[in-house]
C-alpha positions as CSV (number, residue, x, y, z in Angstrom):
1,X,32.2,126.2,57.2
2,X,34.0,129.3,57.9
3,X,37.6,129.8,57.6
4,X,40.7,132.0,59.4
5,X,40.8,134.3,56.7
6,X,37.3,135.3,57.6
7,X,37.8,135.1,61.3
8,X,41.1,137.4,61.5
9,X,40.7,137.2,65.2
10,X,41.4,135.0,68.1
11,X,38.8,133.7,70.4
12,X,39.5,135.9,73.3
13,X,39.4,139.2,71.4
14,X,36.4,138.1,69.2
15,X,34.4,137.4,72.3
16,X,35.9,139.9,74.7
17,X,33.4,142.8,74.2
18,X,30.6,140.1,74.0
19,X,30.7,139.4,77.5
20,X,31.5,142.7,78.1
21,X,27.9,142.8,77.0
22,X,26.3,140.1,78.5
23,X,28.0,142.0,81.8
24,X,25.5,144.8,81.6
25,X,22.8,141.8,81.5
26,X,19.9,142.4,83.9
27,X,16.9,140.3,85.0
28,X,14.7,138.8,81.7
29,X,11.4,137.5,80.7
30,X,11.0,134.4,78.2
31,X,10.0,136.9,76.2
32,X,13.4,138.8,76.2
33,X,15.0,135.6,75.6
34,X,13.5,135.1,72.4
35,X,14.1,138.4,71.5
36,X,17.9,138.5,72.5
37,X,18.7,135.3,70.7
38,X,17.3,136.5,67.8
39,X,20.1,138.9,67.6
40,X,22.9,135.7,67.6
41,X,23.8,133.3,64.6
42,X,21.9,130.1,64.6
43,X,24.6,128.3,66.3
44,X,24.5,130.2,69.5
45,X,20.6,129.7,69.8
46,X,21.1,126.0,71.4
47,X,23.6,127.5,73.7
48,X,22.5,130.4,74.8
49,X,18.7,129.2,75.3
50,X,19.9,126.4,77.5
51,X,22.4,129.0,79.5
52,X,18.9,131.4,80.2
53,X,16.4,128.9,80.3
54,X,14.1,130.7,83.2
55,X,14.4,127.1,85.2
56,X,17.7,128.1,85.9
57,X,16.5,131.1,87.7
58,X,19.3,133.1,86.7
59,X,22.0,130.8,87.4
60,X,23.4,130.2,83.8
61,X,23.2,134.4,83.0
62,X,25.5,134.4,85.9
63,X,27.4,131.9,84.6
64,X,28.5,133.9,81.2
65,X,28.9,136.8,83.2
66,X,30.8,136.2,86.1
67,X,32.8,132.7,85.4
68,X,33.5,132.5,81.6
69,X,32.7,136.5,81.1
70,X,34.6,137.4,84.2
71,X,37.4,134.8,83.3
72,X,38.1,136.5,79.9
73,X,37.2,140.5,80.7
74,X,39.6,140.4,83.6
75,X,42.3,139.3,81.8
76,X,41.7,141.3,78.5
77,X,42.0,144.3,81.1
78,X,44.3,143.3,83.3
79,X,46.7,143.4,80.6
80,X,46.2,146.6,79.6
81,X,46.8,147.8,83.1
82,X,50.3,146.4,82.7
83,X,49.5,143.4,84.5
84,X,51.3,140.2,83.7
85,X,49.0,137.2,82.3
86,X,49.6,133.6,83.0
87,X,48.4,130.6,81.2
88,X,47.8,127.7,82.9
89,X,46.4,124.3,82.2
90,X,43.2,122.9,83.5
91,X,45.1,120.9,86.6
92,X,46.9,123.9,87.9
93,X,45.2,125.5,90.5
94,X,44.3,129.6,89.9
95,X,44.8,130.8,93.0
96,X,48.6,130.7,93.1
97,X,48.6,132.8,90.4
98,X,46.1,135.3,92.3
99,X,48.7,135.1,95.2
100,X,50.3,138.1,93.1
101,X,49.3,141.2,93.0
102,X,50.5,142.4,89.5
103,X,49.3,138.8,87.6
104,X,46.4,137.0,86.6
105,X,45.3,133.6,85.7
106,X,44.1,132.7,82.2
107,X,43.4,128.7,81.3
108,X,43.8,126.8,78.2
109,X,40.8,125.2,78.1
110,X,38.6,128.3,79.0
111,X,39.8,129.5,75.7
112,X,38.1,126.7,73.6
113,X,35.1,126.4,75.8
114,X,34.7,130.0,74.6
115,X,34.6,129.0,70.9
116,X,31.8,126.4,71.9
117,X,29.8,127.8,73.7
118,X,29.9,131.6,73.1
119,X,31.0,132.5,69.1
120,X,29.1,131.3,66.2
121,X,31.1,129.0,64.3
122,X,32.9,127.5,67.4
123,X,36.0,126.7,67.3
124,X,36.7,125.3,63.7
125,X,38.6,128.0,61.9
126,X,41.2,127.9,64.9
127,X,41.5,124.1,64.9
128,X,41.5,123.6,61.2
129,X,44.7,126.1,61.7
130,X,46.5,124.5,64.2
131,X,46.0,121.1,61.9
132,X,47.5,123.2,58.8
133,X,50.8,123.4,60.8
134,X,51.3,120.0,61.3
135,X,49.5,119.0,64.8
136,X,47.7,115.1,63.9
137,X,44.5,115.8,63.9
138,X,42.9,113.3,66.9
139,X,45.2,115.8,69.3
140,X,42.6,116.9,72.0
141,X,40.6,119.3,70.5
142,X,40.3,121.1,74.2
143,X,43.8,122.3,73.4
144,X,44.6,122.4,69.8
145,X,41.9,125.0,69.3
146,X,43.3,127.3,72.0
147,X,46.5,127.0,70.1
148,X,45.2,127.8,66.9
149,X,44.0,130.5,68.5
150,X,47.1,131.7,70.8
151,X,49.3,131.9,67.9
152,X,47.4,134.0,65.9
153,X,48.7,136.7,68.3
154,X,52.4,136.6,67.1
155,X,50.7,139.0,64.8
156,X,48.9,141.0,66.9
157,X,45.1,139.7,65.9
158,X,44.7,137.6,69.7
159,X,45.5,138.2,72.9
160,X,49.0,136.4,74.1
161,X,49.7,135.5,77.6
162,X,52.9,137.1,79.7
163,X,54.2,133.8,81.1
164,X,53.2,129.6,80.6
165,X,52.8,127.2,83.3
166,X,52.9,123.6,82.2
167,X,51.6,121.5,84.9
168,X,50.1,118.6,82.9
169,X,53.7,116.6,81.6
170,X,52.8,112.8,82.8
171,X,49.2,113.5,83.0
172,X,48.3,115.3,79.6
173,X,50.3,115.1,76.5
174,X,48.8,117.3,74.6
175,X,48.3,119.9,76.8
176,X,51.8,119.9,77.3
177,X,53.5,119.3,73.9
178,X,51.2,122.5,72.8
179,X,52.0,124.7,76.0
180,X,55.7,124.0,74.7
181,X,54.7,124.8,71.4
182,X,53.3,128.0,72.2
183,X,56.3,129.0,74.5
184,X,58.8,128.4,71.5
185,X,56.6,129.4,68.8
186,X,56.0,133.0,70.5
187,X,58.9,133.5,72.8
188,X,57.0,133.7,75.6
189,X,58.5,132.0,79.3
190,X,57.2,128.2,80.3
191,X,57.6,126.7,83.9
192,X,56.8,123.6,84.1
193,X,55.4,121.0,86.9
194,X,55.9,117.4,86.5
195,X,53.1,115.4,87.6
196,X,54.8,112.0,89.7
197,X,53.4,109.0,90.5
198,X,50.9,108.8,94.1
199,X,53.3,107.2,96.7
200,X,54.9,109.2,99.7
201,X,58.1,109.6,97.6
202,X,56.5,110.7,94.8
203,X,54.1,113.0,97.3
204,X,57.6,114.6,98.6
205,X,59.2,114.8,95.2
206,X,56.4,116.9,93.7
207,X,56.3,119.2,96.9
208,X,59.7,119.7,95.9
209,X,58.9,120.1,92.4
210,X,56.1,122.9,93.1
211,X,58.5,124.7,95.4
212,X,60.6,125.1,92.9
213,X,58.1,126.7,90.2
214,X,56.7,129.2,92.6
215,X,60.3,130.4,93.4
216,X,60.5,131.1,89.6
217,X,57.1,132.5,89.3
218,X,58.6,134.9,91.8
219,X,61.3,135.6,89.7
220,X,58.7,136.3,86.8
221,X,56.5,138.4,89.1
222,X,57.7,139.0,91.9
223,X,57.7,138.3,95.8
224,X,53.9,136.7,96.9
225,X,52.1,138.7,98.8
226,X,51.9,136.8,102.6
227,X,48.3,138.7,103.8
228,X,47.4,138.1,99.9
229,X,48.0,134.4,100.0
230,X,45.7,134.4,102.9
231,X,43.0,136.1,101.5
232,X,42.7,133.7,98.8
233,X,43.2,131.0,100.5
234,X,40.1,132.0,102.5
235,X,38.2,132.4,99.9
C-alpha cells in the first residue's frame, strides 16, 4: 500500500495534467487500447479498459474527457485565471454556481471518484490521512477521502477551493461535519443550506433558506448575471 509521504500531492493536482491528456484523446483501435493501458499501473487497467471498451462506441473516452476531465481542468484553470472556486456537495445543484461569471463549481465527491477511477492507488493514502487526524474510520469514504485530500493544500501540495457550500446538514452528516472541517481547518468561507422536512412549510422555509445563501454568494462573488442565469437554465 502506498502512503502520503510518497504521494506529496492531492488528487486534483496529481490527476490534473492526466486528463489534460486524455483531452488530446482521439478515435482508437482495440489495438491502441492495449497499447495505452500498458502505459498505466495495474490498478487503472480494470478501469480504464471498461471506460474504452469499443462497445461503448466512444461514450466512456468522452466521459474522462469532457465530465470528470472537464470537471477537474476547468477548475484547475479557472483558478489561475483569478476565478473564484466553489465547493459544493453532491445535492447542490452546479448551475447556480455557473450563474456567475467570475466562479466555478467543483464537487466533493468528484474529488474521490477521481482517486478511484483515474490514479493508481486510489484513494488510500488520502483516507488513511484524514483517519490519522481523528475522523472514525466508517465516515463515508465518498467524503473523508476528498478531505484528506483538500487539506493537504494548507501547504500548497493540492488545489483549495475559494468558497464552501454546505447544502447536505439533515441529509448527510458527513458531508457536512467535513465541509465544516475544511472551512475551519483552512480558513476558507462556508454557506450553508439546511435541508427541511417535505411539507408545504417546510417547501416555503427552504425557499427562504436558499434565498438567503444566494444573496451571500453574491456577496462572495458578486451580482448574478440575469441573461447568464438564462443561458444556463436553458441548457
Amino acid at each position: 500500500m502506498i502512503s502520503l509521504v510518497e504521494v506529496k500531492t492531492g488528487l486534483v493536482l496529481r490527476s490534473y495534467q492526466i486528463f489534460k491528456t486524455i483531452k488530446n484523446f482521439g478515435s482508437y483501435t482495440s489495438n491502441e487500447i492495449g497499447g495505452l493501458l500498458s502505459l498505466f499501473a495495474k490498478e487503472q487497467d480494470h478501469t480504464l479498459r471498461s471506460f474504452l471498451d469499443e462497445r461503448h462506441d466512444g461514450a466512456g473516452l468522452k466521459f474522462l474527457q469532457e465530465i470528470l476531465g472537464g470537471h477537474i481542468v476547468e477548475a484547475v484553470e479557472a483558478k489561475e485565471k483569478g476565478k473564484k472556486v466553489v465547493m459544493i456537495p453532491f445535492n447542490f445543484p452546479p448551475e447556480v454556481v455557473n450563474l456567475f461569471e467570475n466562479a466555478v463549481p467543483y464537487t466533493t465527491e468528484v474529488v474521490t471518484t477521481i482517486g478511484v477511477n483515474a490514479l493508481a492507488h486510489q484513494g488510500e493514502p488520502y483516507w488513511d490521512y484524514a483517519v490519522s487526524l481523528g475522523l472514525p474510520d466508517f465516515v463515508c469514504s465518498a467524503n473523508t477521502i476528498a478531505l484528506g485530500s483538500v487539506l493537504l493544500s494548507k501547504d500548497g501540495n493540492e488545489f483549495s477551493p475559494d468558497i464552501m457550500i454546505s447544502a447536505a446538514p439533515g441529509g448527510c452528516d458527513a458531508n457536512s461535519k467535513i465541509h465544516e472541517f475544511v472551512s475551519e481547518y483552512l480558513g476558507i468561507p462556508e454557506i450553508i443550506l439546511d435541508k427541511t422536512g417535505e411539507s408545504s412549510r417546510d417547501f416555503e422555509l427552504y425557499r427562504r433558506l436558499f434565498r438567503q445563501m444566494f444573496l451571500r454568494l453574491e456577496k462572495e462573488l458578486g451580482e448574478a448575471d440575469e441573461d447568464r442565469m438564462i443561458k444556463t437554465l436553458e441548457k
